[in-house]
C-alpha positions as a Markdown table, in Angstrom:
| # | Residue | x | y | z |
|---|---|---|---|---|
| 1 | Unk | -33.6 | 10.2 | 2.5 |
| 2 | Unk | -33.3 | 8.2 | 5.4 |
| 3 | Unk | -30.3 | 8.5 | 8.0 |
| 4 | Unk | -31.6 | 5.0 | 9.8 |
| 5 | Unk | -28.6 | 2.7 | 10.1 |
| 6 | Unk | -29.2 | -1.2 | 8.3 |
| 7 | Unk | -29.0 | -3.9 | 10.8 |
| 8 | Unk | -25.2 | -4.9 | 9.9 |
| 9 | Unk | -24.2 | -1.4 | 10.0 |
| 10 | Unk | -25.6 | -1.2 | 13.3 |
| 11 | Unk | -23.7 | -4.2 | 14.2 |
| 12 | Unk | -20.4 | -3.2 | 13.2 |
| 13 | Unk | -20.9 | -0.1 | 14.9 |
| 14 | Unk | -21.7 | -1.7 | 18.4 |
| 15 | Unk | -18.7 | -3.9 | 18.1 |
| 16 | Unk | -16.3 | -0.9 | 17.0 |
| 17 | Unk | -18.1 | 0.9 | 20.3 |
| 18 | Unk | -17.1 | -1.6 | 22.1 |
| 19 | Unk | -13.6 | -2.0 | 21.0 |
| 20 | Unk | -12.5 | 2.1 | 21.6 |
| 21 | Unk | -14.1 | 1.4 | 24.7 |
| 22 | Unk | -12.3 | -1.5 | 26.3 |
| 23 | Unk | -9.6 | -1.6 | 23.8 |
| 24 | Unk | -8.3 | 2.6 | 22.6 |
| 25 | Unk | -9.8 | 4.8 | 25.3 |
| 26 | Unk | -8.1 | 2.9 | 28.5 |
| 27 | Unk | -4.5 | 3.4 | 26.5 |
| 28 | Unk | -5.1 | 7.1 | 25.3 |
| 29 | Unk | -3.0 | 8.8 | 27.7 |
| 30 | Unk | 0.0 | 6.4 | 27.2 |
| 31 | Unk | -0.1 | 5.1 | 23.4 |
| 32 | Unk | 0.8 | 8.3 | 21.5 |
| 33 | Unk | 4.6 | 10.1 | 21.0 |
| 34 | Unk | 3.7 | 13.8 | 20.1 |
| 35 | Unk | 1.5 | 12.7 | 17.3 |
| 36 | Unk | 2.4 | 9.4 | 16.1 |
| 37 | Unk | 1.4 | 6.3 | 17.5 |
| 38 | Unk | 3.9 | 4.1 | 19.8 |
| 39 | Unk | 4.7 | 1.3 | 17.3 |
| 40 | Unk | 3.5 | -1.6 | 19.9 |
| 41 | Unk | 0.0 | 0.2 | 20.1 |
| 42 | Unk | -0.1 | 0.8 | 16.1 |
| 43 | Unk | 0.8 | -3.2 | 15.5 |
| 44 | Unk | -2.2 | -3.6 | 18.4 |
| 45 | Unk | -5.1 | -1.1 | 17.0 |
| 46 | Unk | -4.4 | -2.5 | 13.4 |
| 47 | Unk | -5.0 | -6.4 | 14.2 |
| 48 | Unk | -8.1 | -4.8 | 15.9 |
| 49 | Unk | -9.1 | -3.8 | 13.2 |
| 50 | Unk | -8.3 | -6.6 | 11.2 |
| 51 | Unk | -10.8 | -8.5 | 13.8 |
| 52 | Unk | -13.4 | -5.9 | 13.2 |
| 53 | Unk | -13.8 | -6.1 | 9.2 |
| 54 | Unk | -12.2 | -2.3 | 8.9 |
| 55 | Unk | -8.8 | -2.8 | 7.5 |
| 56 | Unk | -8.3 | -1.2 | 3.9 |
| 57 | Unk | -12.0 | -0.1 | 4.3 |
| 58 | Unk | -10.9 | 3.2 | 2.2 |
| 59 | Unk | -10.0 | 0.5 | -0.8 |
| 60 | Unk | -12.3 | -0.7 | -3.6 |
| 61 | Unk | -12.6 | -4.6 | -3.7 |
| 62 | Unk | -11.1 | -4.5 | -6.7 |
| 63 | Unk | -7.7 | -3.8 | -5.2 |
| 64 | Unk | -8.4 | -6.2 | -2.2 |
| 65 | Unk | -10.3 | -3.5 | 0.1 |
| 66 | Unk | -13.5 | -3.8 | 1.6 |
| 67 | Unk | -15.4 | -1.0 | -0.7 |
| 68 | Unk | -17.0 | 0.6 | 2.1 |
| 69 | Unk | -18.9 | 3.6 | 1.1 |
| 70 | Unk | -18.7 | 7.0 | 2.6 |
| 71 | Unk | -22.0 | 6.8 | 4.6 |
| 72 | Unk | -20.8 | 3.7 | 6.2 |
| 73 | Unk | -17.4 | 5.0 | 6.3 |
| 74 | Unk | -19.0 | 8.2 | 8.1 |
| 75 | Unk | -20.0 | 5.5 | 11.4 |
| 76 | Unk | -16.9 | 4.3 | 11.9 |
| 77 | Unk | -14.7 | 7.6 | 11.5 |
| 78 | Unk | -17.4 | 8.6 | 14.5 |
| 79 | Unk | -17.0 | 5.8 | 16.7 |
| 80 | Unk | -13.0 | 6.3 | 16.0 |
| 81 | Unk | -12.9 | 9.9 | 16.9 |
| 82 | Unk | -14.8 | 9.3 | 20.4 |
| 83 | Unk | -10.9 | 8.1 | 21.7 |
| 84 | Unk | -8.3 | 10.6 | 21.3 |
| 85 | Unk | -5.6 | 7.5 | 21.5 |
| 86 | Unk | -5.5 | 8.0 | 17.4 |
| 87 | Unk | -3.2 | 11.1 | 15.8 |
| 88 | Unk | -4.5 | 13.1 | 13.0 |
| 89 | Unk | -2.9 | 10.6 | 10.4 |
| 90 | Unk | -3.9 | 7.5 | 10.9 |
| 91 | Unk | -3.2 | 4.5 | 9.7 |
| 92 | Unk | -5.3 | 1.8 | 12.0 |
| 93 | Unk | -7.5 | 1.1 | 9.3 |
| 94 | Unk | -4.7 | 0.4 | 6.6 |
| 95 | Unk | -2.4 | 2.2 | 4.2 |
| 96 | Unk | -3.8 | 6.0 | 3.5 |
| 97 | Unk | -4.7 | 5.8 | -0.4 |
| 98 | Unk | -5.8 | 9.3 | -1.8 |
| 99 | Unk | -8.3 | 8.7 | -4.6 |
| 100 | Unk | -5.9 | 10.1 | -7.0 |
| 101 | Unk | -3.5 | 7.8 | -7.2 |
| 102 | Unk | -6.4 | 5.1 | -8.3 |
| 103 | Unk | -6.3 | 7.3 | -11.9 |
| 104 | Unk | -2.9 | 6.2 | -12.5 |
| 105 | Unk | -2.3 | 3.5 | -15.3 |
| 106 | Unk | -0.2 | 0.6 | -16.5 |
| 107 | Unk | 3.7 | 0.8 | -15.3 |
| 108 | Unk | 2.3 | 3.8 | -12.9 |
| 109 | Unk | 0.2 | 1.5 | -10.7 |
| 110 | Unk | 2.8 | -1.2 | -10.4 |
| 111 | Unk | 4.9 | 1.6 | -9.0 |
| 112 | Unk | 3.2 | 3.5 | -6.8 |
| 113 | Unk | -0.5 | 2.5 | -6.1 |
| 114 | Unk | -0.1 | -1.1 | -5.6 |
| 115 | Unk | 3.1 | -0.5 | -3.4 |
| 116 | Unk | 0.7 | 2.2 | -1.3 |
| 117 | Unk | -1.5 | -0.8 | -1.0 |
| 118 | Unk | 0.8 | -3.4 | 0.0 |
| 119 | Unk | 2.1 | -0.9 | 2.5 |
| 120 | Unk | 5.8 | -1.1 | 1.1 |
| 121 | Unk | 5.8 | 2.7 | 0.0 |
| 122 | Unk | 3.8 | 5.9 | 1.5 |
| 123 | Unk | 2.6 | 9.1 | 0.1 |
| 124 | Unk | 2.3 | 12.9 | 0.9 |
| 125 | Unk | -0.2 | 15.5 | -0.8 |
| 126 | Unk | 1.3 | 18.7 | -1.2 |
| 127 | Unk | -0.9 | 21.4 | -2.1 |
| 128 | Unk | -0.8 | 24.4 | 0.6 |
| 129 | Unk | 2.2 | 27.1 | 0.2 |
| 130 | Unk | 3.3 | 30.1 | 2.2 |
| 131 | Unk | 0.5 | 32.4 | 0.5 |
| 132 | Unk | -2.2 | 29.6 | -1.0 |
| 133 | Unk | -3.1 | 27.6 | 1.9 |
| 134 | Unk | -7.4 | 28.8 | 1.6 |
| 135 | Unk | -6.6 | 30.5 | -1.9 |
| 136 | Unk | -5.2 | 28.0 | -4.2 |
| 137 | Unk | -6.2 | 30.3 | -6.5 |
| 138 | Unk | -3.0 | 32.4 | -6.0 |
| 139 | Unk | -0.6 | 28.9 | -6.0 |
| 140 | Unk | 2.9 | 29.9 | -7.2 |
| 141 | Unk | 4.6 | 26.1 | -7.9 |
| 142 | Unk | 5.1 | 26.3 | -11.3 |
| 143 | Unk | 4.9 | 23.2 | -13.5 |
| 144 | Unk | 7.0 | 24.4 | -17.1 |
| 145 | Unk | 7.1 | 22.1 | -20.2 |
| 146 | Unk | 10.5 | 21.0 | -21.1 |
| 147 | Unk | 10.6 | 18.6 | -23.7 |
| 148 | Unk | 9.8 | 15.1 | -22.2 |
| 149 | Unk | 9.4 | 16.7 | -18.6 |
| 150 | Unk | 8.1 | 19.3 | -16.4 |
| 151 | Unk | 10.4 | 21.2 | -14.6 |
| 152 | Unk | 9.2 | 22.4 | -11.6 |
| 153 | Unk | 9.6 | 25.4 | -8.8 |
| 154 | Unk | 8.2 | 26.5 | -5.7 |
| 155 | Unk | 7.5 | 25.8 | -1.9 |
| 156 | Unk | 5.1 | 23.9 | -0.4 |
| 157 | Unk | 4.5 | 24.2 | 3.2 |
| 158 | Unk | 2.5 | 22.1 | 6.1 |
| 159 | Unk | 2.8 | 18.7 | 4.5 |
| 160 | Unk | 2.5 | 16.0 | 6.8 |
| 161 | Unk | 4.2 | 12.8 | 6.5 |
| 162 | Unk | 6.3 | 14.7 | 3.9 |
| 163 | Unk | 9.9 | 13.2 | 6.3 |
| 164 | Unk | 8.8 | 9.8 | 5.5 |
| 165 | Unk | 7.0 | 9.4 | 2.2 |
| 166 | Unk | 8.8 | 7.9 | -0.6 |
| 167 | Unk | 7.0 | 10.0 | -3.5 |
| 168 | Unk | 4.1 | 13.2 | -3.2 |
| 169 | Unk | 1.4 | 13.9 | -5.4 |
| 170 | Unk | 1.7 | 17.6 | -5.7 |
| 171 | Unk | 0.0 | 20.4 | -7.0 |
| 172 | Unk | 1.5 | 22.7 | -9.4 |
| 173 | Unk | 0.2 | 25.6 | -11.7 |
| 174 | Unk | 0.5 | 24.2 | -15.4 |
| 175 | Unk | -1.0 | 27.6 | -17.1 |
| 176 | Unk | -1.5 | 31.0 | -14.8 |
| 177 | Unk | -4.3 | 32.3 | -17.3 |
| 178 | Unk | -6.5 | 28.9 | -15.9 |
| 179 | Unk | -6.1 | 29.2 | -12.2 |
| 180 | Unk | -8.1 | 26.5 | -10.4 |
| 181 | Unk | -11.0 | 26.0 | -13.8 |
| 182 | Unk | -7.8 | 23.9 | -15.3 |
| 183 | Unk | -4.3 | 25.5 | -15.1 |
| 184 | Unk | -3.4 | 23.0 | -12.3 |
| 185 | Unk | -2.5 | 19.9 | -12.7 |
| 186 | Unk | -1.1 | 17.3 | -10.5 |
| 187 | Unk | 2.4 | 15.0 | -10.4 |
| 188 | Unk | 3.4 | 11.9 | -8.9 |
| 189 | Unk | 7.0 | 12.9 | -7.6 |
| 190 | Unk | 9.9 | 11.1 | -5.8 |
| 191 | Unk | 10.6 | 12.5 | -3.0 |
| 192 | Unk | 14.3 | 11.6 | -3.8 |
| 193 | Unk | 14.7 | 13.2 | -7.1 |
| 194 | Unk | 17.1 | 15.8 | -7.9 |
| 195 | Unk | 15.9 | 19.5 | -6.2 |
| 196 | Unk | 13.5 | 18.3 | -4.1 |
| 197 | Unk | 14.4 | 19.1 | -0.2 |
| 198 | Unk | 13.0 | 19.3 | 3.1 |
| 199 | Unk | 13.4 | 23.0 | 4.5 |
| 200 | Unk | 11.6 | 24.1 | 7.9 |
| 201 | Unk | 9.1 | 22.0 | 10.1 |
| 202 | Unk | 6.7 | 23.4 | 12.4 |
| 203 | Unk | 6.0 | 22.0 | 15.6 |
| 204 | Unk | 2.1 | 22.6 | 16.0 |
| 205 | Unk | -0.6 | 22.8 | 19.4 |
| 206 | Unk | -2.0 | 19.8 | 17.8 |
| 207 | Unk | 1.4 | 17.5 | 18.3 |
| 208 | Unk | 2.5 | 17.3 | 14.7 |
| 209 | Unk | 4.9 | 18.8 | 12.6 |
| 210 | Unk | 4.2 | 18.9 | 9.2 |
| 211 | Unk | 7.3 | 19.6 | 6.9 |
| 212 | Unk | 8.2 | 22.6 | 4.1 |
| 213 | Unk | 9.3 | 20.9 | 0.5 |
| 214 | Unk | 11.4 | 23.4 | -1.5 |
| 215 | Unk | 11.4 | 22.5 | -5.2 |
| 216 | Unk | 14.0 | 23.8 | -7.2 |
| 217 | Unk | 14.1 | 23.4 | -11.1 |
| 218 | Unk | 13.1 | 19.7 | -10.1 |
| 219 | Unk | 12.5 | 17.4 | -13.8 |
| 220 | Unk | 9.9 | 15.1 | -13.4 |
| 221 | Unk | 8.7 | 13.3 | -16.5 |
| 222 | Unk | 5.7 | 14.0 | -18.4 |
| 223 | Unk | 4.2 | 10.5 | -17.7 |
| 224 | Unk | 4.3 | 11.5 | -13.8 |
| 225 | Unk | 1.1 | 13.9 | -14.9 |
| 226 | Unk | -1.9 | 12.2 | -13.3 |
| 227 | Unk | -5.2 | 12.4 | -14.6 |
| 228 | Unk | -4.5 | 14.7 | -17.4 |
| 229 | Unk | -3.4 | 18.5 | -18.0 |
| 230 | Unk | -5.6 | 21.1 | -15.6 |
| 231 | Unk | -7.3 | 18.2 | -13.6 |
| 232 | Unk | -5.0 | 18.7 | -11.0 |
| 233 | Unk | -7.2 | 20.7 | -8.6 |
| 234 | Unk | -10.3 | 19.0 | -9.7 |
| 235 | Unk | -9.2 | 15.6 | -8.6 |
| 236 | Unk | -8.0 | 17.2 | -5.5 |
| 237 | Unk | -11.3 | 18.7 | -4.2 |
| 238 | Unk | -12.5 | 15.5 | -5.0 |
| 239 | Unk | -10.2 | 13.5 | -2.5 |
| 240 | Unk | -11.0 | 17.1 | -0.2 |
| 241 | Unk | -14.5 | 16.7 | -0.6 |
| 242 | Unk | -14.3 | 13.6 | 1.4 |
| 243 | Unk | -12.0 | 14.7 | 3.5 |
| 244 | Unk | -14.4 | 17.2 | 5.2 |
| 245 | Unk | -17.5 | 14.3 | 5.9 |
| 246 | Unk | -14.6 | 12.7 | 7.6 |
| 247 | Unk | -13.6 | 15.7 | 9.9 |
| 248 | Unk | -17.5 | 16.1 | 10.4 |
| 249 | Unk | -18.0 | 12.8 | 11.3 |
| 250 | Unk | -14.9 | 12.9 | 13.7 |
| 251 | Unk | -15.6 | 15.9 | 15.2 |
| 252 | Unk | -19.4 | 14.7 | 15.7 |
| 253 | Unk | -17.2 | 11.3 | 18.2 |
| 254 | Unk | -14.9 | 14.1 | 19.3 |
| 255 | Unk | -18.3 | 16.0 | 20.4 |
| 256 | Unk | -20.1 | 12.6 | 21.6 |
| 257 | Unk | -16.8 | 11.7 | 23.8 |
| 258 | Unk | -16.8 | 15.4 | 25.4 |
| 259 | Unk | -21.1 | 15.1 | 26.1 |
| 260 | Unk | -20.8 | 11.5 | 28.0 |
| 261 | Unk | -16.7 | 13.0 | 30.2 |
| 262 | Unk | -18.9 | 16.1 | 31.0 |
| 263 | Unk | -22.2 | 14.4 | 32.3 |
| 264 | Unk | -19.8 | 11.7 | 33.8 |
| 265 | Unk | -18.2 | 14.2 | 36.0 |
| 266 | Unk | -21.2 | 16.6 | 36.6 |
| 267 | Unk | -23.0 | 13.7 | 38.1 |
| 268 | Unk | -20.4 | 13.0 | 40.3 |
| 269 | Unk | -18.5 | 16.5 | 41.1 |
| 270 | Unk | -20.4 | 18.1 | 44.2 |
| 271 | Unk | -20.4 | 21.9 | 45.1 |
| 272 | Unk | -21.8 | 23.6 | 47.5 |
| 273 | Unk | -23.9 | 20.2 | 48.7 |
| 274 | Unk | -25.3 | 19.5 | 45.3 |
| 275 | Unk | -24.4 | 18.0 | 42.0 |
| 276 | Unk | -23.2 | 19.9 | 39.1 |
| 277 | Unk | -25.7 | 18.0 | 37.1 |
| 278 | Unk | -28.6 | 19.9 | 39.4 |
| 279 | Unk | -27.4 | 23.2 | 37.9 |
| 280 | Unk | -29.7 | 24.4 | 35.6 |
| 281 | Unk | -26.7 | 26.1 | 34.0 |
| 282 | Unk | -25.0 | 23.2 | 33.6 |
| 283 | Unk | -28.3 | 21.5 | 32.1 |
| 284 | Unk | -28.9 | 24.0 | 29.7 |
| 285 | Unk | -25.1 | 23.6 | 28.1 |
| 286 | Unk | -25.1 | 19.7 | 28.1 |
| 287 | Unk | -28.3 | 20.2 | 26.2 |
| 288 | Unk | -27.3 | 22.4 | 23.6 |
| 289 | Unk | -23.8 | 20.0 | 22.8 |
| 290 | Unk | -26.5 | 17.0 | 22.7 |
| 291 | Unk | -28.7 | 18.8 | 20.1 |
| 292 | Unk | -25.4 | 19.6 | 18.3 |
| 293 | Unk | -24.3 | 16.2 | 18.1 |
| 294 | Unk | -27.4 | 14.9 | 16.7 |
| 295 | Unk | -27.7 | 17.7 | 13.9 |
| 296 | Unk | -23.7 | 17.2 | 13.0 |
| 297 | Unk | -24.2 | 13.5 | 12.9 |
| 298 | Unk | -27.5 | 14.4 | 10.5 |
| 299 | Unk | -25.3 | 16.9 | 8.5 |
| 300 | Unk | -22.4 | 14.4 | 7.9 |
| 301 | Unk | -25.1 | 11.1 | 6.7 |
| 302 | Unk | -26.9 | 13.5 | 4.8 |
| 303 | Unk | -23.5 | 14.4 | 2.6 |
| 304 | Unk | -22.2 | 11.4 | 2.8 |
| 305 | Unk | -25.6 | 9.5 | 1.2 |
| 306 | Unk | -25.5 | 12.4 | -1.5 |
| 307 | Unk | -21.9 | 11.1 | -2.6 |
| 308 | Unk | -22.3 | 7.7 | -2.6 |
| 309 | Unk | -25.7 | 8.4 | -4.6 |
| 310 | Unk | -23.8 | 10.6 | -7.2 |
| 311 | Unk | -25.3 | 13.4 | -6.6 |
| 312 | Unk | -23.4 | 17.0 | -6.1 |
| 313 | Unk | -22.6 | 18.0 | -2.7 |
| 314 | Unk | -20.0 | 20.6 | -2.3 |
| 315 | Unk | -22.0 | 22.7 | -0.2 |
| 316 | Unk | -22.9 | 20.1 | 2.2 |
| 317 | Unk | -19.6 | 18.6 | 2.5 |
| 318 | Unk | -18.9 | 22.0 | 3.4 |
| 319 | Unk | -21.9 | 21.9 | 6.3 |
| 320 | Unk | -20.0 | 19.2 | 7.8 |
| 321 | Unk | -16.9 | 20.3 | 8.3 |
| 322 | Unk | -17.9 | 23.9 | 9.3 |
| 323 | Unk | -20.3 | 22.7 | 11.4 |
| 324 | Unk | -19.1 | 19.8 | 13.1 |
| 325 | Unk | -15.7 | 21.1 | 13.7 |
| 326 | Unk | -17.0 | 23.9 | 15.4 |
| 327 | Unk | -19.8 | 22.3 | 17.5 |
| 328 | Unk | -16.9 | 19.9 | 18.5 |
| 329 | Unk | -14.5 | 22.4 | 19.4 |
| 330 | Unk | -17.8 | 24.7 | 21.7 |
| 331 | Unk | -18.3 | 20.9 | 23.4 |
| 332 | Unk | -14.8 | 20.6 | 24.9 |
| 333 | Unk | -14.6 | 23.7 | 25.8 |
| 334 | Unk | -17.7 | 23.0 | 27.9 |
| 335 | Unk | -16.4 | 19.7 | 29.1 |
| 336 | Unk | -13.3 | 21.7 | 29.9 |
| 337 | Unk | -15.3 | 24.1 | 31.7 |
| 338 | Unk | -17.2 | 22.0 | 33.7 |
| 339 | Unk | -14.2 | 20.0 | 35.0 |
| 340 | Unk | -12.6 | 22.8 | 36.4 |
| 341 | Unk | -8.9 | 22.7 | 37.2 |
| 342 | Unk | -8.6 | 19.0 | 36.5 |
| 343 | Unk | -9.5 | 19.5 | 32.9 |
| 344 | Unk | -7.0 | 22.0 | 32.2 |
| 345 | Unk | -4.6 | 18.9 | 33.1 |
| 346 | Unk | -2.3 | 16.0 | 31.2 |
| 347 | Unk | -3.6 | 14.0 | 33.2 |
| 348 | Unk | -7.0 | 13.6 | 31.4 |
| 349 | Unk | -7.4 | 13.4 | 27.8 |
| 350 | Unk | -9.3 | 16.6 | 27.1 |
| 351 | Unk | -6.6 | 19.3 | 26.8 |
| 352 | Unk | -5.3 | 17.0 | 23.9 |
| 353 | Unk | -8.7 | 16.8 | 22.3 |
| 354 | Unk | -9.0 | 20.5 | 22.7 |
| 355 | Unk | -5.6 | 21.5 | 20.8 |
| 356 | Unk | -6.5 | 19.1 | 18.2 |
| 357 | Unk | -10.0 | 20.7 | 17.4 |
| 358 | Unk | -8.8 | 23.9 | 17.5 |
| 359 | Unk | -6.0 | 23.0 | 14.8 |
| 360 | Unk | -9.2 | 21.3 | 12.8 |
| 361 | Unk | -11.3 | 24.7 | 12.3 |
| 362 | Unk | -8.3 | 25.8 | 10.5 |
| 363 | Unk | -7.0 | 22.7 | 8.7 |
| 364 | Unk | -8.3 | 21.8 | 5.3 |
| 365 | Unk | -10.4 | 24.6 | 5.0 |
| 366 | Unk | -11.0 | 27.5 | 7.4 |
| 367 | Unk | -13.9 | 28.0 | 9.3 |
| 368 | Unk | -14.3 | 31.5 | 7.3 |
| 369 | Unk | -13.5 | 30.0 | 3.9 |
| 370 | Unk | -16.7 | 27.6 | 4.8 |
| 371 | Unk | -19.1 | 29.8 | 5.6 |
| 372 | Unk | -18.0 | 32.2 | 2.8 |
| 373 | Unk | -19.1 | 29.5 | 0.0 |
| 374 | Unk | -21.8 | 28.8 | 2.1 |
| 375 | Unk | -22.9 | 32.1 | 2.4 |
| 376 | Unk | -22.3 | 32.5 | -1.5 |
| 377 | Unk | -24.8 | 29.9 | -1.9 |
| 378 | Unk | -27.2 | 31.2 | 0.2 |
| 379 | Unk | -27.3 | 34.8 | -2.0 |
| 380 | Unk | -27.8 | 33.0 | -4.8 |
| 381 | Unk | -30.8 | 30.4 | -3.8 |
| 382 | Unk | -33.0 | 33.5 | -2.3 |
């Protein structure tokens, strides 16, 4: 296995480099509203993108994407996440199309994947409830056969983009015996049928506020069941599985970013007649982020080869995003450190960065719940 980048990968990756550099990081402190992006920068970063070969990168050619795999996916969610002018949902690269909804067939494509696609309609994934966020083992949504439909209860809560999506692919148990080894499927829903309702949303450290959907005795047809009866959670950890190489490979820019504002300022911040970058102690903590970076950034090629090779990597998708997220989150703390007062500020991007990654070693998977499987692995291999 070989983590060496092929010559147009290392191409794209030097012109993406470039453009956060000149382009995202000079606008960081001015382009974002809580966390969403100011409209005129959105329009802005997404022709960039355009320019740069990356828009609809996450979609197959066969739907008018540019098939990009996750290994060379994993580059450019790195260079991305060195510039914290982007909000945890973005959408510079083009419409945000859960693999899910690409097991949908016939009159179901024509009205909600191909409308994702053309950007006319957006999505939600609601899985996490008050008591199953980490244990979707103990979901209580309940899915009940009623003829032609499912009628459907429960609460879902921390849902982001649940205010403005037009329909959600949720989560709901289907047969209580199953749990998560089939007795949860999944449901295209419309956001505006009869039951469904926004209750509470939660302003967060990280800048976003994610919405609670109450569902009460809501009927959705039996054609809205994607992928089958039980596959629910299965397809799901599928889509999640993914979703973790992408929060290690952001976390391992988040981590870069926070190695090159550290040495930037220790270089230049004097004390006591030297440079901070003379302090051994100082030395000895850039060193240790560096050598974190480069074993994240080993971590998240490693899983993300694996995938595209079709081989199983639960485990080492779980790596990543343990890993990574927490290396990320020890680096800004150090570049934190090392700035002093002036890093504790609004005025520089780093506080931001610092809420964010500390919202990311809970969301979508714990750090706990990580090393737990990890661990369970572990007792079994020795």
């Amino acid at each position: 296995m070989s983590f060496d980048l092929p010559e147009e990968l290392i191409l794209l990756r030097t012109n993406l480099r470039r453009y956060v550099d000149n382009e995202m990081i000079p606008h960081e402190m001015s382009c974002l509203q809580g966390d969403e992006l100011v409209p005129e920068y959105a329009a802005r970063f997404q022709d960039g993108m355009k320019k740069l070969g990356l828009w609809m990168m996450d979609v197959p050619c066969e739907y008018g994407g540019q098939g990009l795999n996750l290994f060379q996916k994993s580059v450019v969610w790195e260079e991305l996440g060195r510039s914290a002018a982007l909000p945890r949902s973005d959408k510079i690269t083009g419409p945000q199309v859960r693999s899910i909804l690409y097991a949908l067939e016939g009159d179901m494509r024509e009205r909600y994947l191909f409308p994702v696609l053309r950007g006319e309609k957006s999505a939600c994934f609601a899985q996490t409830e008050p008591d199953a966020g980490s244990d979707p083992a103990n979901m209580k949504t309940m899915a009940v056969a009623d003829g032609d439909h499912y009628v459907i209860n429960g609460v879902k809560r921390f849902i982001t983009g649940a205010g403005t999506a037009d329909f959600m692919q949720l989560l709901a148990v289907t047969d209580k015996t199953l749990g998560t080894r089939g007795g949860i499927s999944c449901f295209i829903v419309d956001m505006n049928t009869p039951g469904v309702s926004l209750g509470a949303r939660h302003d967060t450290m990280m800048g976003d506020r994610p919405w609670e959907i109450i569902l009460d005795n809501v009927r959705v047809p039996k054609s809205h069941l994607i992928g089958g009866l039980g596959a629910g959670f299965s397809a799901g950890q599928k889509w999640i599985g993914a979703g973790r190489i992408k929060h290690g490979a952001r976390a391992v820019g988040v981590a870069t970013r926070a190695l090159e504002m550290a040495v930037g300022y220790a270089k230049q911040r004097v004390t006591f007649g030297r440079p901070l970058s003379e302090r051994q102690g100082i030395q000895w903590q850039l060193a240790d982020i560096y050598m974190d970076v480069e074993v994240g950034r080993m971590l998240v090629r490693r899983a993300a080869q694996m995938i595209d090779a079709g081989q199983e990597a639960r485990v080492e998708t779980y790596h990543c995003k343990y890993f990574c997220d927490e290396m990320a989150f020890r680096a800004l703390d150090v570049c934190m450190q090392i700035h002093g007062g002036i890093g504790l500020t609004r005025d520089m991007p780093i506080e931001r960065m610092w809420r964010r990654q500390r919202g990311d070693r809970i969301l979508e998977g714990a750090s706990e719940v990580m090393q737990t499987v990890i661990a369970r692995h572990v007792l079994r291999q020795f």
